[in-house]
C-alpha positions as CSV (number, residue, x, y, z in Angstrom):
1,X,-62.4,260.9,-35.6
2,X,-59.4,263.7,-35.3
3,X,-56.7,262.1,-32.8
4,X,-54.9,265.3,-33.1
5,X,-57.8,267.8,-31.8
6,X,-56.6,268.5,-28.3
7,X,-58.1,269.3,-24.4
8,X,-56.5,270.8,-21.7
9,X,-57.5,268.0,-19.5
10,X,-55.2,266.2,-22.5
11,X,-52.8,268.3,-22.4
12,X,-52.3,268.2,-18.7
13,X,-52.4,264.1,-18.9
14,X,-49.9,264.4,-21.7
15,X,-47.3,266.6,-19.6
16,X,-47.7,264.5,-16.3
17,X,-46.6,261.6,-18.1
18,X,-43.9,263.6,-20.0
19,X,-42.4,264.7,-16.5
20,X,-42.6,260.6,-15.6
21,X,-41.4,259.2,-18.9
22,X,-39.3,261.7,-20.4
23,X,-41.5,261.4,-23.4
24,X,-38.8,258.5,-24.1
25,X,-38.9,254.0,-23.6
26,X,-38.0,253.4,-20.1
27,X,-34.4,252.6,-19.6
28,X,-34.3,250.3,-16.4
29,X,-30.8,249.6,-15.6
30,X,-29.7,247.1,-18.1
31,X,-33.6,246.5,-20.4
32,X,-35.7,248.8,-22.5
33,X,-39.4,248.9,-20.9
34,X,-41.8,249.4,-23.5
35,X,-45.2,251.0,-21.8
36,X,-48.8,249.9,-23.1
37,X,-52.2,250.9,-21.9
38,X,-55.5,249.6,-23.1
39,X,-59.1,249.4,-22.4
40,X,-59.9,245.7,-21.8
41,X,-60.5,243.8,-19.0
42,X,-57.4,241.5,-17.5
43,X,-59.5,238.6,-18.7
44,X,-59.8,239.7,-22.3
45,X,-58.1,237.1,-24.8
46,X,-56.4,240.5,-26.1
47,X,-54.7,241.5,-22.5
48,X,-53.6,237.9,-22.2
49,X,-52.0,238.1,-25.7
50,X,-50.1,241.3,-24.7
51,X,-49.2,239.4,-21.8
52,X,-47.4,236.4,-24.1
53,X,-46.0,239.3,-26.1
54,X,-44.2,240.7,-23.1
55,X,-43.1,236.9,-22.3
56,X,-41.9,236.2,-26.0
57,X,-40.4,240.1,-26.3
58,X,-38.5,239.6,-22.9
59,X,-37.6,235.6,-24.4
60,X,-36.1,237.2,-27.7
61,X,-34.3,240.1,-26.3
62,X,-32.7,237.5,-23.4
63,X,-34.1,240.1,-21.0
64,X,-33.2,243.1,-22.9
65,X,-36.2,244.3,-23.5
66,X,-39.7,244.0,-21.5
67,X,-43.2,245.5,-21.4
68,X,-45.3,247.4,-18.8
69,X,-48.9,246.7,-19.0
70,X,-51.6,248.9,-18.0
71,X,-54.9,247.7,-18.5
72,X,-58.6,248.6,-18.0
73,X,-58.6,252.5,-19.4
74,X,-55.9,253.3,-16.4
75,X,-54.4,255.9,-18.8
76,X,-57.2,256.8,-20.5
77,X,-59.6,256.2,-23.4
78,X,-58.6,254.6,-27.0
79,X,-58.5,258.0,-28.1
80,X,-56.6,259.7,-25.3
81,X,-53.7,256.9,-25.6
82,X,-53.3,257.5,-29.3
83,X,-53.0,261.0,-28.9
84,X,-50.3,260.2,-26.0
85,X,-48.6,258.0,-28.9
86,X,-48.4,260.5,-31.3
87,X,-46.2,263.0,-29.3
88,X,-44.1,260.0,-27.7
89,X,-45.4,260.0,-24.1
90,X,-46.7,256.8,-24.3
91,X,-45.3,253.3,-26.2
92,X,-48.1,251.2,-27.1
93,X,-51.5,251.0,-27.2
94,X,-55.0,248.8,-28.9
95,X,-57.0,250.3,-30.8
96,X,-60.3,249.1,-32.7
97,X,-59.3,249.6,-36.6
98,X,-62.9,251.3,-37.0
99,X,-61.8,255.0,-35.9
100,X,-58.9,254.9,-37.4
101,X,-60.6,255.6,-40.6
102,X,-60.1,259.8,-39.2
103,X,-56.3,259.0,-40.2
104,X,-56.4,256.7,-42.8
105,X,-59.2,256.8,-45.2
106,X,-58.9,252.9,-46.2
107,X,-60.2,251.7,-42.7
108,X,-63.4,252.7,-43.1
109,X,-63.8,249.0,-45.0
110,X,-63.9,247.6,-42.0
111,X,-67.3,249.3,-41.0
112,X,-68.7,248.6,-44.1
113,X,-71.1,245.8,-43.9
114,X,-71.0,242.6,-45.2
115,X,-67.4,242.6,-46.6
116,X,-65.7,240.0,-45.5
117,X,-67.4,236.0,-47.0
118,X,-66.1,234.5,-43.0
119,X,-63.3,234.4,-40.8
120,X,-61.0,232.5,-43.3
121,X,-61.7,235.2,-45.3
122,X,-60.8,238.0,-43.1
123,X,-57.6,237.1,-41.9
124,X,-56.6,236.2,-45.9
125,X,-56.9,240.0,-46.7
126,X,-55.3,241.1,-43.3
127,X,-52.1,238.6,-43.8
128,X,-51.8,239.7,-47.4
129,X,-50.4,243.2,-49.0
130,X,-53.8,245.0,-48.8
131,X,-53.4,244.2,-44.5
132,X,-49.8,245.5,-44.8
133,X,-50.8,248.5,-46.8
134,X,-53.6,249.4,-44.4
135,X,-51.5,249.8,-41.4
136,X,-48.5,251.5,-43.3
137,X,-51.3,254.1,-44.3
138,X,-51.5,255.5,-40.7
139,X,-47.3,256.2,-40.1
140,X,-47.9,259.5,-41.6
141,X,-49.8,259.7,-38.2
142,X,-46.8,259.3,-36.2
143,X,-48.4,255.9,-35.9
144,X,-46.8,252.4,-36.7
145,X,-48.8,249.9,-36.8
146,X,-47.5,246.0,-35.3
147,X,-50.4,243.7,-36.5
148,X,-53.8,242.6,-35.8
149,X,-55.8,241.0,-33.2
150,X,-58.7,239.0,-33.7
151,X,-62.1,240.9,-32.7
152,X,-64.4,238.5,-34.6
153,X,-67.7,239.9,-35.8
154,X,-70.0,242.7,-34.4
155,X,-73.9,241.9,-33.6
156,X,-76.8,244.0,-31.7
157,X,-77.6,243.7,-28.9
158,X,-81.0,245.7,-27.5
159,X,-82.6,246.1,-23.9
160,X,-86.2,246.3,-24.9
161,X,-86.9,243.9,-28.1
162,X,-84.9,241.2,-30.0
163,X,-83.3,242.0,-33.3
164,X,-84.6,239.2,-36.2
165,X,-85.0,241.6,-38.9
166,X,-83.3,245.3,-39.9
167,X,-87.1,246.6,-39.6
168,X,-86.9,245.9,-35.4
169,X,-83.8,248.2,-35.5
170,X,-85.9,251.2,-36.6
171,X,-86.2,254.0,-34.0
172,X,-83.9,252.3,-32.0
173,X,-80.6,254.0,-30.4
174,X,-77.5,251.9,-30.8
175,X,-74.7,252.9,-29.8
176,X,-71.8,252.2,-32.4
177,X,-68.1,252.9,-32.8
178,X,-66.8,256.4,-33.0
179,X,-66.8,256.6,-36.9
180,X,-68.6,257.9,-40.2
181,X,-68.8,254.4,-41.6
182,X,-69.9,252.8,-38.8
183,X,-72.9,255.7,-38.0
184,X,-73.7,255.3,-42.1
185,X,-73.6,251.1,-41.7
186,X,-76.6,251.6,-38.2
187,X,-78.4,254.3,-40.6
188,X,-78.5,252.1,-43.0
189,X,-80.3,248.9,-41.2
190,X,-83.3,251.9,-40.0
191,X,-81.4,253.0,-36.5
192,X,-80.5,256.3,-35.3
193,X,-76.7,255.8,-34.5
194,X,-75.2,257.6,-31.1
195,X,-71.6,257.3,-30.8
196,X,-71.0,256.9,-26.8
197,X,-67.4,256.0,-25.2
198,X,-67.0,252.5,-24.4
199,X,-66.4,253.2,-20.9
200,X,-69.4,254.6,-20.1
201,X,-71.5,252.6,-22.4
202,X,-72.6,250.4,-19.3
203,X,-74.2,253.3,-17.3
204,X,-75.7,254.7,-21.0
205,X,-77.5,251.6,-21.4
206,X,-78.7,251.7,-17.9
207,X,-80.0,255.3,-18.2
208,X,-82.1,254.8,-21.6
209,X,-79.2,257.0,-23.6
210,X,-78.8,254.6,-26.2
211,X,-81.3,251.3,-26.5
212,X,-78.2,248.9,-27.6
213,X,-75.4,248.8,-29.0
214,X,-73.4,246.1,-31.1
215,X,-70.0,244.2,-30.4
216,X,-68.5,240.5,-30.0
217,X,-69.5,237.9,-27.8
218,X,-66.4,238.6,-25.3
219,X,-66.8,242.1,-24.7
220,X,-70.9,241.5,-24.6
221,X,-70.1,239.2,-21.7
222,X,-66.4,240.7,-20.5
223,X,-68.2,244.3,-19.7
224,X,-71.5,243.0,-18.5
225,X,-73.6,244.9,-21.1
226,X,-75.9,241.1,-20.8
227,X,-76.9,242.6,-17.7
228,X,-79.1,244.7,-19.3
229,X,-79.4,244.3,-22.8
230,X,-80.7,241.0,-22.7
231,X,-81.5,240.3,-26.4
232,X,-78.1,239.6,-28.7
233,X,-78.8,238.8,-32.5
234,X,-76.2,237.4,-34.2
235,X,-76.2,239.3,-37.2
236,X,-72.5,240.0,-37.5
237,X,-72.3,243.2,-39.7
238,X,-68.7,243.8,-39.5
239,X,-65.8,242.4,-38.7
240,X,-63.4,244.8,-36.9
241,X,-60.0,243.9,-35.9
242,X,-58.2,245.3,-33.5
243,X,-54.8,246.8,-34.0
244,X,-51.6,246.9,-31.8
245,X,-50.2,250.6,-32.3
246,X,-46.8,251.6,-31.5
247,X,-45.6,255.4,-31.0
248,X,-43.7,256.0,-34.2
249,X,-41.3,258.0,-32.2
250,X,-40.5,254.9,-30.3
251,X,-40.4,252.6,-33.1
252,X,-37.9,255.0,-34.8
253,X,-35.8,255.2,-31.2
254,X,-35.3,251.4,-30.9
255,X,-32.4,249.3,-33.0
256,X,-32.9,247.0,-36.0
257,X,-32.4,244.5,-33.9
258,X,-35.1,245.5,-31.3
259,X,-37.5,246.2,-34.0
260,X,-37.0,242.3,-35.1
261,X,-37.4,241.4,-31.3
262,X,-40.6,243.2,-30.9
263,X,-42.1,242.2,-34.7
264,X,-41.3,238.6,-33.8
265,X,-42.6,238.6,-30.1
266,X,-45.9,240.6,-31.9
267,X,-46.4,237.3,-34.4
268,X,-46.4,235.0,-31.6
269,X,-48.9,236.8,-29.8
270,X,-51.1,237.2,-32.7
271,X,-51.2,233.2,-33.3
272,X,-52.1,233.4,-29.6
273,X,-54.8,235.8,-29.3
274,X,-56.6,234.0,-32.8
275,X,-56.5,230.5,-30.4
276,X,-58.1,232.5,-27.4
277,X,-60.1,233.8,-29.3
278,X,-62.4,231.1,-30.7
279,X,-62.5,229.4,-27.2
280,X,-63.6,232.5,-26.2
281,X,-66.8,233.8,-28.1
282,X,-67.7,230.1,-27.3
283,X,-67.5,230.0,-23.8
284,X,-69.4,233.5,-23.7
285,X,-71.9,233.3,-25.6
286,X,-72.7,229.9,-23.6
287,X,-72.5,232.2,-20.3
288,X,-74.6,234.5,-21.3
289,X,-77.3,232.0,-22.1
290,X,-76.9,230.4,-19.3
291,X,-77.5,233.7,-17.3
292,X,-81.1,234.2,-19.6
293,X,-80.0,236.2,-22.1
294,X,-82.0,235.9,-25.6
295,X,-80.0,234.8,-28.3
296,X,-80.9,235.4,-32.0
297,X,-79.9,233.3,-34.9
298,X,-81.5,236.0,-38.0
299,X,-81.6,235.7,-41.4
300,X,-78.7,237.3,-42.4
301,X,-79.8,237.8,-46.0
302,X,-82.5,240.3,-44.6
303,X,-79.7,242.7,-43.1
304,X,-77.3,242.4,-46.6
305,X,-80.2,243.4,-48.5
306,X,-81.1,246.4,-46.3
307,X,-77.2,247.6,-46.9
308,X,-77.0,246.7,-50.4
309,X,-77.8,251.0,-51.6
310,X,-74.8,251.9,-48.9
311,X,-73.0,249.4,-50.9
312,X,-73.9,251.0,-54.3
313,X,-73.3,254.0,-53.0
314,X,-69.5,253.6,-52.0
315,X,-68.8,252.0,-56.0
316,X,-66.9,254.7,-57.6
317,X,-65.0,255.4,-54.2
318,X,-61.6,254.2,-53.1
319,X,-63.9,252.3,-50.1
320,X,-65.8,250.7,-53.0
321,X,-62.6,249.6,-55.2
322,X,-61.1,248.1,-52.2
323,X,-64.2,246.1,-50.9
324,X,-64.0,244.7,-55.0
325,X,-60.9,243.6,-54.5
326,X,-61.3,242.2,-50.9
327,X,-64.3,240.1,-52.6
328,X,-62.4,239.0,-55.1
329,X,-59.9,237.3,-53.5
């Protein structure tokens, strides 16, 4: 994925909220404002974890500093906020860490199958120097990363057939994340990978585009996909966080002192979000059984084995050194 490639319709976004915002934080009388967007629903434990960061960020700053939210794709897709980041017109956005491999090589690990032992696991690389060094790699981006959110583990989910082994995913459409790795990880299992937009995955399903698609047990249940992909198989591939971005030019525009405000107000939230979190996949994955839904406990084995050549493949590349040393911790 290329952030940087341009539209006119982008353009024309980009300038409308340039003539707004002044390309610049919002000074509000006596506070900074400090502008999201995102993609989620209001209900996702990731909006409600920007929400405690605009509580904590207001608490540290002793009402110095605030944030703005806007949720559910008001200004735009992942990709269109990113590129609003880059030239300042926008603060803050989320992003899934998958396409920002297009910037930074080194995130393609987390579309690579199979990496990552469990969630202890995961979140030991992501608070040690490898995490760190991943989100510095994307500042030459004009792109600073804050942290991570918690997006626990991607499974299929199909409209016609259950998922229990890799050899039910051949011939199949899924949709998957905008991203080589991510295409290359589907291919890999037997499916023919279709990268589609999250917001219009729902009416893709509907229409026969793509025959399923994979994600966590929130957004499963948060964008109603159970609706009509009725089968979910927990196979849990990858595990993709997702990452708080901040406009570099904004970063580099606010204080030392705001800086600390906003890094500590973005820790609190993070503890947060990882608490909502775990309630969360519980409490939807129990909702969408409830509603009928079909869920698969597969042998996992089957789909590790069916990735194993990808992960031969990758050994003499910088994606293959790093997974060594993320199993080897």
């Amino acid at each position: 994925m290329k952030y940087v490639q341009w539209s006119i319709k982008h353009f024309i976004a980009a300038a409308l909220m340039c003539l707004m915002w002044s390309c610049t934080p919002a000074k509000k009388s006596d506070h900074l404002v400090l502008r999201l967007g995102h993609t989620l629903d209001t209900q996702h434990s990731v909006h409600k974890a920007m929400e405690r960061l605009g509580d904590r960020l207001d608490y540290y700053s002793r009402g110095q500093m605030k944030l703005e939210i806007f949720p559910g794709s008001q200004l735009g897709t992942e990709r269109e906020m990113v590129e609003l980041l880059q030239i300042g017109s926008l603060d803050m956005t989320k992003v899934s860490a998958s396409p920002l491999e297009g910037f930074a090589p080194a995130m393609k690990i987390f579309s690579i199958p199979y990496v990552f032992r469990d969630n202890t696991h995961f979140w030991k690389v992501l608070n040690s120097d490898i995490g760190t060094e991943l989100l510095t790699g994307i500042e030459a981006f004009r792109l600073k990363g804050l942290g991570y959110y918690d997006a626990g583990s991607r499974s299929f989910y199909t409209n016609e057939k259950p998922i229990h082994t890799p050899k039910d995913l051949v011939g199949l459409k899924i949709r998957v994340l905008n991203s080589p790795t991510a295409v290359q990880t589907v291919r890999a299992m037997g499916a023919a990978a279709t990268p589609v937009s999250w917001g219009e995955l729902y009416t893709a399903l509907q229409q026969g585009v793509v025959d399923g698609a994979e994600n966590n047990p929130p957004s499963y249940f948060l964008s109603k996909h159970y609706e009509i992909a009725r089968y979910y198989s927990l196979d849990e591939h990858t595990s993709v966080p997702d990452i708080l971005l901040c406009s570099l030019r904004t970063w580099n525009q606010l204080t030392e002192q705001q800086q600390d405000w906003l890094a500590k107000a973005m820790s609190d939230s993070v503890i947060y979000q990882r608490e909502l979190w775990q309630q969360s996949t519980k409490e939807s994955l129990q909702k969408v059984i409830d509603d009928g839904v079909e869920v698969i406990y597969p042998d996992k084995q089957a789909f590790v084995d069916a990735v194993t050549p990808f992960h031969e493949s990758l050994a003499d590349t910088p994606a293959g050194k790093l997974m060594r040393k993320i199993k080897a911790m």
